[in-house]
N, C-alpha and C positions, 0 to 999 in steps of 0.2 A: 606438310599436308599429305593424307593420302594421295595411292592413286586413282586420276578419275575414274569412276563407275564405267562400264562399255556404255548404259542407256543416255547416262549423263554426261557424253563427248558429244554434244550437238549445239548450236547455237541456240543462244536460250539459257543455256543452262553454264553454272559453272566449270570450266575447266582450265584455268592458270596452274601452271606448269611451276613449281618453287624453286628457284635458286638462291645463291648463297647473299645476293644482294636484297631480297625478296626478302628473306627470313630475318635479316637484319632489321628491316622497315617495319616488320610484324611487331619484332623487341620493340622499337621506337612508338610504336601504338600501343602497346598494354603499358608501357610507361604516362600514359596521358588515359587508361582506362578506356580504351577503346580497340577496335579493331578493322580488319577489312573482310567485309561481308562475305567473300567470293570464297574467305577460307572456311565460311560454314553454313553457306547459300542452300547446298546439295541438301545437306541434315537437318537443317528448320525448315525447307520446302519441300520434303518430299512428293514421291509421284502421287502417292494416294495414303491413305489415313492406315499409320502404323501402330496398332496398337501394345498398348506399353504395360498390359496385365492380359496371362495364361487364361485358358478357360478352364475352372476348377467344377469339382462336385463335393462335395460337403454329406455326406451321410448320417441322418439323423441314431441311425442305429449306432454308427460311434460316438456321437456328438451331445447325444440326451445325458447319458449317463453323468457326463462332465460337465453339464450345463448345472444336474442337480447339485452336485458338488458342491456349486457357489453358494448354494441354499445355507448351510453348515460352516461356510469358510467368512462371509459377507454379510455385514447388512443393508438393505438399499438405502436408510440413511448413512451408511459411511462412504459406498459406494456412487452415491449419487445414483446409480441405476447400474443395476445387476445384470450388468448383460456380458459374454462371450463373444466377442468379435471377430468376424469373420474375416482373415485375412489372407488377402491373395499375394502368393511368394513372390511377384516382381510389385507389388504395389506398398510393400508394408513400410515404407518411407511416410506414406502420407495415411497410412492405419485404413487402405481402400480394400472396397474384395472387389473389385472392379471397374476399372476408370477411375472417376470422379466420387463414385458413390459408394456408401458405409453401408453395410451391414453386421444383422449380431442378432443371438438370440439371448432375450431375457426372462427371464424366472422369478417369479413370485411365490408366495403361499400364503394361504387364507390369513386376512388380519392386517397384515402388508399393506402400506400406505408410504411412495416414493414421494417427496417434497415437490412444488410447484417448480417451473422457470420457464424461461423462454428462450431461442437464441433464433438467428438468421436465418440457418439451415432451414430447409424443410424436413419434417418429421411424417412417416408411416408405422404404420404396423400388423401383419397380419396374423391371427390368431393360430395358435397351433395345435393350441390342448386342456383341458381344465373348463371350469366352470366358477361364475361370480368375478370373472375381470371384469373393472372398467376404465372409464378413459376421463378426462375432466377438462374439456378445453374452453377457457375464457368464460369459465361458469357454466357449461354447457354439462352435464352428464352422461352417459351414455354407458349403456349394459351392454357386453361383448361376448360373444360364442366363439364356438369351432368353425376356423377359414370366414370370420367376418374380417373384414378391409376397414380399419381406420387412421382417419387422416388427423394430422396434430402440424397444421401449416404454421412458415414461417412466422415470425414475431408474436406469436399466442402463447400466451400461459397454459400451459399443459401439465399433467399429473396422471398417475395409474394408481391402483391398488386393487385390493381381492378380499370380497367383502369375507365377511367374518366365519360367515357357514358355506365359503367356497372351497375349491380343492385349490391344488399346485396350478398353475398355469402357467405355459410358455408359448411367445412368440416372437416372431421377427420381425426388427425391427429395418424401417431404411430409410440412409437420411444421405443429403448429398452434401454434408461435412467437407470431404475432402475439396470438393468445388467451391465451397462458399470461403474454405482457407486460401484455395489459391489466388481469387479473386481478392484477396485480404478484405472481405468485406463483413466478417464473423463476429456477432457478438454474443454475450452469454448471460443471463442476469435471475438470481433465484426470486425468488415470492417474497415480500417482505413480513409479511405473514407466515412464512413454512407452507401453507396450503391456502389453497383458496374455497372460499363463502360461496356457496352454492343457492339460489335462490330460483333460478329457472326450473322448470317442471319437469322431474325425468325425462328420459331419452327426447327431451320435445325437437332434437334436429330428425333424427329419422321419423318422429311422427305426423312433424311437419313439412318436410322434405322428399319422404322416401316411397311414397307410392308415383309409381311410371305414370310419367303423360301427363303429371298432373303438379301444378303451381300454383301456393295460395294466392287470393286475392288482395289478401292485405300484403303480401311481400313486399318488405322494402330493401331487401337485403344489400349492400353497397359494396362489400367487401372483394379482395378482388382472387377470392377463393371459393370453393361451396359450403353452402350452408348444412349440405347434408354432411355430417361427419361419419358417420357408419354404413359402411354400403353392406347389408348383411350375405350371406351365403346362399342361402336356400333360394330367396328371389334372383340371385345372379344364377344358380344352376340352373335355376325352371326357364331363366330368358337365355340360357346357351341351347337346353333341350328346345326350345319351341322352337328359336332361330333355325335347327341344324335339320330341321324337318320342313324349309321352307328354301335352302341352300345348299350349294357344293361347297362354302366356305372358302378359305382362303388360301392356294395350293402350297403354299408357304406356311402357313401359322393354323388349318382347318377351319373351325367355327370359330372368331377369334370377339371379343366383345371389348370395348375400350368404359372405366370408368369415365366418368363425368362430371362437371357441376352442373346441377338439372336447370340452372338458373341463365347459364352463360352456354353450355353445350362442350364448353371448352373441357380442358383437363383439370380435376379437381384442386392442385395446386399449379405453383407461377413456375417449377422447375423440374417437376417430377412428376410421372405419370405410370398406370399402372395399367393392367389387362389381365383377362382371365380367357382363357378359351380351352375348348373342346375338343379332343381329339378320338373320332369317331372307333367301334373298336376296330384292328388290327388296321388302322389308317396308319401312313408312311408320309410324311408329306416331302415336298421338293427343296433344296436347299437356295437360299442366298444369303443374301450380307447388307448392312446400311452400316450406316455414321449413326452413333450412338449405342451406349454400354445398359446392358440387358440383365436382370438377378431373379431367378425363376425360382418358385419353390411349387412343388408338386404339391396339389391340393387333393387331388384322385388319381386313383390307378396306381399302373407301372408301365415302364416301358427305357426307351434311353432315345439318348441327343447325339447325336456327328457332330462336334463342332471344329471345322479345322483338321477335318479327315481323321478326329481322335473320337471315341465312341465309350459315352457316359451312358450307365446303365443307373436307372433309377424310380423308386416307387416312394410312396404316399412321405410327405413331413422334410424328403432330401430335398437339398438346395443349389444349384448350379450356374453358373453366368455364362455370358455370350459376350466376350468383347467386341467393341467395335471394328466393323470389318471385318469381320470374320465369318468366313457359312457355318451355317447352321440349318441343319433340319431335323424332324422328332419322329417318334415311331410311338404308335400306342401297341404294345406286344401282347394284349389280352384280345381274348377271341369276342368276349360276350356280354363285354361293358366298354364304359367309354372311359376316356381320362383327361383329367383337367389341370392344367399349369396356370396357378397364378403369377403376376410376373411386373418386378415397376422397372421403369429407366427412367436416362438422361432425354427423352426424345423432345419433348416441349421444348428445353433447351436449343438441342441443337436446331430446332424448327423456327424457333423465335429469331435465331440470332444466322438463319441460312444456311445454315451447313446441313442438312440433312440431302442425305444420296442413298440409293438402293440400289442393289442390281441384282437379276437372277441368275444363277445357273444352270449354263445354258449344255454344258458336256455330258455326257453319262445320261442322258435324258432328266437330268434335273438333281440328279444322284452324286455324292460323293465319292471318289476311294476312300477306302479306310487306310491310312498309315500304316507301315511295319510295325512301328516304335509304340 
């Protein structure tokens, strides 16, 4: 066994000392599949939450070109779904771009029709580019634009395609895959039909759902998701601008807006949850850190992120994460507009099941160093 850590020479914590009769005992325990705890106490209890994926930035300006590619190489029937997946260099064991949760961007083009299915995971996706996507969940329809949010939660039949007189589309996709594997609780099952029968009345979730403050009266909704599946863009910008004119925002996150189910007030799905906010222009904001894994993609602007005293420069379509535990603070670098990070995580999760912890920083007046490296 190493030697002990100097923090971890305190009672409380492990520190047995190995000799040669000690290490013998150790042999006689993996012989019966077991062991003794004290030799690996330190490393599964750490002091505080280690995270175990880099904070990356993804550049759309490298990443588009190669996204089309798949257009020409795949088809989303052989593919199952034509997506690029985001992979983060200490996570690719379990195919994660950060913590628990999946990302990737997929590509369609007019005509395009991806096969029904369903699995465990929860399913997102935010629109990036193109015109005539849509989404099909549980016989629900729904029309998709630039920077609309929608949600394809778990156990639902779910399908995309790009109607006939639409252009190329791409967006990102995010699902918490890696979570629901390690839980071993993942299942996958296609359409027995190829596609599903649509009988409900266009977009009728956003048109029944999607106006603020307001719930039908015949609602019987039961589900334990929202009914709304499309949070559109231009209503979430106009409720970031009116907010940010009525607020200092959040000295951490700015004007910060959390989705919803308009139904429960909760987060739109049981594992996943997403935000959009504001960062006024040449706002700076303060750094901290919490328990749970963060995947931003820039909706407006430019500007860049400190995460971990390492400084990500980035504008409009790039994509970036925040591991758990780690600071992070943003900078809007334009003089005379504002800028907007859409952004989902693990946080429901860690909220439901008690782990969630924050802290701020408290040195440099709320400021990072930046690294050498």
């Amino acid at each position: 066994m190493p030697n002990t850590a100097q923090n971890d020479d305190i009672l409380g914590r492990a520190r047995v000392r190995d000799n040669a009769e000690l290490e013998a005992y150790y042999d006689d325990l993996a012989e019966l599949d077991t062991g003794a705890l004290w030799t690996v106490a330190n490393s599964i209890e750490p002091w505080q939450p280690t995270p175990s994926s880099a904070p990356i930035l993804w550049k759309n300006a490298d990443l588009r070109s190669q996204v089309l590619r798949a257009i020409d190489l795949v088809r989303p029937e052989d593919a199952g779904r034509r997506v690029v997946y985001l992979r983060n260099p200490k996570r690719r064991d379990v195919s994660a771009a950060c913590g628990w949760l999946f990302s990737g961007i997929q590509v369609m083009k007019p005509g395009e029709r991806a096969g029904a299915h369903k699995h465990a995971a929860s399913a997102l996706r935010f629109i990036m580019e193109g015109k005539g996507a849509y989404t099909i969940v549980d016989g629900h329809k729904v029309e998709l634009e630039g920077r609309d949010f929608v949600i394809t939660p778990n156990g639902t039949w779910h399908e995309h395609g790009i109607a006939q007189d639409g252009e190329i589309c791409m967006w990102q996709d995010g699902l918490d895959i890696p979570l629901t594997n390690a839980l071993e609780a993942n299942f996958y099952a296609v359409h027995p039909d190829d596609y599903q029968t649509v009988t409900l009345p266009l977009n009728d979730s956003p048109l029944t759902y999607g106006s603020p403050g307001l719930r039908p009266e015949l609602d019987k909704w039961d589900k334990p998701y929202s009914p709304l599946l499309k949070f559109a863009w231009q209503p979430t910008y106009e409720a970031l601008v009116k907010y940010s004119k009525v607020t200092d925002g959040s000295p951490y996150d700015g004007v910060i807006m959390r989705y919803v189910n308009p139904v429960t007030g909760d987060d739109p799905m049981l594992t996943m949850g997403a935000n959009m906010q504001l960062l006024r222009p040449n706002e700076h904001t303060k750094a901290h850190r919490h328990t749970g894994n963060i995947i931003y993609q820039v909706a407006k602007g430019e500007g860049y992120s400190i995460i971990n005293g390492q400084r990500f420069d980035w504008k409009e379509k790039d994509i970036f994460c925040v591991p758990t535990w780690m600071w992070h603070e943003h900078c809007n670098t334009q003089v005379g507009d504002d800028a907007c990070l859409f952004s989902f995580n693990d946080l429901p999760t860690m909220r439901k099941l008690g782990f969630y912890a924050e802290q701020a920083l408290v040195d440099n007046d709320g400021h990072q160093i930046l690294s050498s490296n």
